[in-house]
N, C-alpha and C positions, 0 to 999 in steps of 0.2 A: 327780712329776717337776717338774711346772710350779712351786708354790712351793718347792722346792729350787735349783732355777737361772732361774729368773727372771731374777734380778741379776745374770747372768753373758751376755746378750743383746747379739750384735753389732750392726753395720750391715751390713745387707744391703746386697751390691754389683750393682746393675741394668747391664747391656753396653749402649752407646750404641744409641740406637733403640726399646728397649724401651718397650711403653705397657703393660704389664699393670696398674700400679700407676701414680701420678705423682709417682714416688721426686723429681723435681727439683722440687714443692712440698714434700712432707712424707716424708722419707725410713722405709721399713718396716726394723725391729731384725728378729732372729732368732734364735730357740734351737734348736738340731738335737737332735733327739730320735737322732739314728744318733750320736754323740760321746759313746765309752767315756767319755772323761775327766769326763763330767757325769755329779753323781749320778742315778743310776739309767737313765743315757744304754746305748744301745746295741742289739743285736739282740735282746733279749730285750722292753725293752716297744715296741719295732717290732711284734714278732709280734702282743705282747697288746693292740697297739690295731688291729690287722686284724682279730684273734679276734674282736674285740668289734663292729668297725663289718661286716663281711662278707656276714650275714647283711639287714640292712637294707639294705645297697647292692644286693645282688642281687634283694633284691625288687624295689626300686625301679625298677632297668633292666631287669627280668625275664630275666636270663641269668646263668650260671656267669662270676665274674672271678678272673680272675689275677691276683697280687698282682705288682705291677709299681712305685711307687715313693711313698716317705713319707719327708718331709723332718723336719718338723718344725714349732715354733710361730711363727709371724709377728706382728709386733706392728704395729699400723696406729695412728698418730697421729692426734690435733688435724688434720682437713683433709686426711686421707687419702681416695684413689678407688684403689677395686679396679675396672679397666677390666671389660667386656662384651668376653669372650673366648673363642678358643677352643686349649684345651691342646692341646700337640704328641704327635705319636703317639708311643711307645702309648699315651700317656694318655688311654682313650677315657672314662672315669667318673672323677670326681671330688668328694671332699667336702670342706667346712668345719664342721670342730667349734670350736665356740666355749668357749675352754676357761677365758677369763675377761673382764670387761668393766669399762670406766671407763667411760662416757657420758653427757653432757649430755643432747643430743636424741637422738631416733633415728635408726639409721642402719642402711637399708635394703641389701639385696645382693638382685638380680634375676639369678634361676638358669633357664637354658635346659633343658628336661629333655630324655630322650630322645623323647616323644613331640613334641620340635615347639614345648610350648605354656613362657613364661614364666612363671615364680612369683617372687613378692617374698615374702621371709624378713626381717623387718627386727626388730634387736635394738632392744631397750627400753633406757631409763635405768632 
């Protein structure tokens, strides 16, 4: 999916206020994995990438999850911050698959788990 539409990535539009990101230093692109119109876009590899992450999520949180919402691929620039956040309900589990990378240095993402304790995951060049 991803080297099929790649090159077909908008600009993500962040609503006044918003800190998740800091779209107004380095704006995040987006490819929606739910858009028929993309090759291989659509309900079908929705389903096959829940198939696939499902089991590891639920171990992780140690509970049954409901499949509740998947957007698609985010692209994070040159000078991009993914803020220390917390997702709106229902969203109560959350993942980032890293599905490709350009990187200079590294560049660390600090995840809150459910029990409480912080992890740093930080991607390599």
């Amino acid at each position: 999916f991803w080297e099929s539409n790649k090159d077909k990535a908008t600009e993500e539009n962040w609503s006044t206020g918003n800190t998740y990101t800091n779209h107004w230093v380095s704006n995040t692109d987006f490819v929606s994995i739910e858009n028929p119109a993309l090759r291989g876009g659509g309900a079908m590899i929705k389903q096959r990438i829940w198939d696939a992450a499902r089991t590891t999520m639920q171990e992780w949180v140690g509970q049954e999850l409901t499949e509740c919402s998947l957007y698609g691929i985010r692209i994070y620039k040159n000078e991009a911050v993914l803020a220390t956040h917390v997702d709106r309900l229902p969203l109560v589990t959350s993942a980032i698959i890293n599905v490709d990378q350009d990187v200079d240095e590294p560049w660390p993402i600090e995840v809150y788990a459910h029990d409480g304790k912080a992890y740093n995951v930080t991607m390599e060049p």
